[in-house]
C-alpha positions in Angstrom: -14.3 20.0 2.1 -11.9 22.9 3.1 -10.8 20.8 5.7 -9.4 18.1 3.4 -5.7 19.6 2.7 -5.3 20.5 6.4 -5.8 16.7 6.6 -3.6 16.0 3.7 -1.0 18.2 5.3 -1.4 16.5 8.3 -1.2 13.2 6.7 1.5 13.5 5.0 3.5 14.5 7.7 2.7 12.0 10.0 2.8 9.2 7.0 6.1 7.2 7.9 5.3 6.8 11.3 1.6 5.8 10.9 3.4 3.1 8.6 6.1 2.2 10.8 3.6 1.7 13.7 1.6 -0.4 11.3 4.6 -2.2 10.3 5.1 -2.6 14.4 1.9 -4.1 15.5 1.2 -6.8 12.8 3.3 -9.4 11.8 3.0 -9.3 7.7 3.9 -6.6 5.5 0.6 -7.2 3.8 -1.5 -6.6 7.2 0.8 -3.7 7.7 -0.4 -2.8 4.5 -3.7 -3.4 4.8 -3.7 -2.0 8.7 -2.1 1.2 7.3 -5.1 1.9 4.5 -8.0 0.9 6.7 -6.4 3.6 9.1 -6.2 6.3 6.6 -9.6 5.9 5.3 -11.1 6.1 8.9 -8.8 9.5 9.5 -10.2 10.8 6.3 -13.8 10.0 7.1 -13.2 11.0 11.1 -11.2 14.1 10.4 -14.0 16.6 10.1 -15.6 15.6 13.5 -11.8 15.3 15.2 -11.5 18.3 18.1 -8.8 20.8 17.0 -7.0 20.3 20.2 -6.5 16.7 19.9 -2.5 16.3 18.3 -3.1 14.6 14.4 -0.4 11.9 15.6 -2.0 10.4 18.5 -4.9 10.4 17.5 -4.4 8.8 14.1 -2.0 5.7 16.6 -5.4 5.7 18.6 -7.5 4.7 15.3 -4.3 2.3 14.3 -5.0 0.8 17.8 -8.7 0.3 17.1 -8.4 -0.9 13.8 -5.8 -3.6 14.8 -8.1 -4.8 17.3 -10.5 -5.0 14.3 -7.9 -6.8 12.5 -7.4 -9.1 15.4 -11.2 -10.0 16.0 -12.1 -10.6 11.7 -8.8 -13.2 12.5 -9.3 -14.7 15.6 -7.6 -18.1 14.5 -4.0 -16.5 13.8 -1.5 -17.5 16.2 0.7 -14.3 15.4 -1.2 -11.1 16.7 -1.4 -8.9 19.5 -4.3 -9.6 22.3 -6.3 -7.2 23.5 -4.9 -6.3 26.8 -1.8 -5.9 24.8 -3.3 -3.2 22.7 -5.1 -1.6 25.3 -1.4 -1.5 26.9 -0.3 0.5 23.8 -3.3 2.9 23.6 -2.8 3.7 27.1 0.4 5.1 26.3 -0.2 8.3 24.7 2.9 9.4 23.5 3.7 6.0 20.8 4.0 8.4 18.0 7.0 10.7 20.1 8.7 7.2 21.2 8.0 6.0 17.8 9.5 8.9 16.6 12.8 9.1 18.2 13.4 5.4 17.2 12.6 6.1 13.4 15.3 8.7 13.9 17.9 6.9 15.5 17.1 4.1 13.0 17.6 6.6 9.9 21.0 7.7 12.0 22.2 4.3 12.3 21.4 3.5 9.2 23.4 5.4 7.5 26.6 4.1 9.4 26.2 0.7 7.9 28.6 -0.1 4.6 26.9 -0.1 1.2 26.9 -3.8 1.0 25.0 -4.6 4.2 22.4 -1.6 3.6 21.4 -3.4 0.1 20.9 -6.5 1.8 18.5 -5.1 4.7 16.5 -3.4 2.1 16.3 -5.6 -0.2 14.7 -8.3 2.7 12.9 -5.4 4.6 11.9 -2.8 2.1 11.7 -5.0 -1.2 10.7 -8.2 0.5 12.9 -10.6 -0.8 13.6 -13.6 0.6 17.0 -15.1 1.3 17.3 -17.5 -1.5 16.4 -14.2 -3.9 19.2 -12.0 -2.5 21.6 -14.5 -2.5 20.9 -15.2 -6.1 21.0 -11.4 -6.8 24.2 -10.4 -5.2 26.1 -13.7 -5.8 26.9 -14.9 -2.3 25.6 -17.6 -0.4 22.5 -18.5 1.4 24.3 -19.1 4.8 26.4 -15.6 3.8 23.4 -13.8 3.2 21.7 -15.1 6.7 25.6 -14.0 8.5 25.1 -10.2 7.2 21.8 -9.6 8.1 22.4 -10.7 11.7 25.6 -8.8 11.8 23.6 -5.8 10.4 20.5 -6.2 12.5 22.8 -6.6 15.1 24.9 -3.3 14.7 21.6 -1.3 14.2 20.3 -2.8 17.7 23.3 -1.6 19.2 23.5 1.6 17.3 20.2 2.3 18.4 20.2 1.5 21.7 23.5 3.7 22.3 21.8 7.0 19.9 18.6 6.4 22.5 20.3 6.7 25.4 23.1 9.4 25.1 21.9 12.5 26.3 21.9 14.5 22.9 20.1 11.3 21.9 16.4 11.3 20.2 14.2 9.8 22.8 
């Protein structure tokens, strides 16, 4: 058990981006979800047994990896998911979690350079999960309004990111 708040520590730490990787390789927020606490309860159990030169991060995207493949086999109907191969792709890249990284960051960057109006809008689709008929409702503009500012916005944080990646005091 003394192990348990260097895994908390750990955890915590590393929470966001075990989310947004979640978020990344499944196509609902509720197998994000679900992705995200089958993970953490498999790091829990594994921790103890982990080598203490293996880094937290990738080898908590290696378990993501596994359990999405778990995911993928318990729904072997759905259209919408990642084969195999593909996965395998992804685990063969060790460093997901430093890319990952770098575009959380340039994300958060960009984020902030976006007016108050079109921020409320992307959260309230992507973090709140509202759909377009909702928001429109809530902010009283139109349906066709509300579909015109979230492409304009997903469109300037494309770009935003793209051009924070790639300058050379950039975060990837």
């Amino acid at each position: 058990m003394d192990s348990k708040p260097d895994f908390m520590t750990l955890f915590l730490e590393h929470e966001w981006r075990l989310r947004a990787l979640a978020r990344a390789l499944v196509f609902t927020s509720h197998d994000a979800d679900e992705l995200f606490q089958e993970t953490s309860v498999t790091m829990l159990k594994k921790f103890d047994s982990k080598e203490s030169d293996i880094d937290f991060a990738n080898w908590a995207c290696r378990i993501m990896l596994f359990k999405v493949k778990e995911l993928n086999r318990a729904r072997s109907r759905d259209k919408l998911r990642f084969s195999d191969d593909a996965i395998d792709l992804l685990a063969s890249e060790t460093p997901v979690m430093d890319r990952l990284e770098g575009k959380g960051l340039a994300l958060e960057r960009c984020l902030k350079q976006l007016n108050q109006a079109s921020l409320s809008i992307l959260l309230s689709r992507y973090r709140d999960g509202f759909d377009i008929p909702e928001i429109a409702e809530k902010t009283g503009r139109t349906i066709q309004a509300i579909y015109r500012s979230l492409s304009r916005s997903r469109q300037q944080l494309h770009e935003c990111i793209i051009r924070t990646l790639s300058t050379s005091d950039g975060l990837y």
